[in-house]
C-alpha positions in Angstrom: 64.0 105.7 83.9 64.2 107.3 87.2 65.2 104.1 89.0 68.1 103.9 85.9 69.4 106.9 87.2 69.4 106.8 90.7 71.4 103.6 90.3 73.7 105.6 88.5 74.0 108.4 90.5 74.2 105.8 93.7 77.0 103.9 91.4 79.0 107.2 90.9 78.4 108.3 94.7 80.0 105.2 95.6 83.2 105.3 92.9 83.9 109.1 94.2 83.7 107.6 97.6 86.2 105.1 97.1 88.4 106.9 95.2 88.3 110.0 98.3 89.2 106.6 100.4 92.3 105.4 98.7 93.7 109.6 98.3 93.0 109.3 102.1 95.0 105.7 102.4 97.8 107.0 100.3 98.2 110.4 102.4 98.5 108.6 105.8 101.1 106.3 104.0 103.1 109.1 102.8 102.5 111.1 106.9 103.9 107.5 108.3 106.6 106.9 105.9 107.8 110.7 106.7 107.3 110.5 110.7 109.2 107.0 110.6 112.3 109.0 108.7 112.4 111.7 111.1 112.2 109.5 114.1 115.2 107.1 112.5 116.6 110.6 111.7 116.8 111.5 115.3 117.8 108.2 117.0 120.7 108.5 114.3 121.6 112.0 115.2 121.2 111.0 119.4 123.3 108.0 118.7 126.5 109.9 116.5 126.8 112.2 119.8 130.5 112.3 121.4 130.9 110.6 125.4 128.3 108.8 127.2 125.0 109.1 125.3 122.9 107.7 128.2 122.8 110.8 129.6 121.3 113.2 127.5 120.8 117.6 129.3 117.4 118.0 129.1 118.2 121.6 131.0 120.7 122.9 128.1 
């Protein structure tokens, strides 16, 4: 029986493992999918300013 129930417990190791893998996936998915809105954010807010946007005061 013991060898029953370490197979189990490896079994159940490895399902809590996976699972902690895919919250893990789903988290950096969500960070990207957030830092690739503010970065289109920003060329959009860079690219609606008035004159010459080329040169942008990095001093102001």
């Amino acid at each position: 029986m013991d060898s029953i129930a370490g197979l189990v417990s490896a079994a159940i190791s490895m399902q809590q493992q996976k699972a902690a893998q895919q919250v893990n996936i789903a988290v950096l998915s969500k960070a990207q999918d957030v830092q690739k809105q503010q970065g289109e954010a920003a060329l959009q807010l860079l690219n609606s300013t008035p004159g010459n946007s080329s040169r942008l005061d990095v001093y102001a």
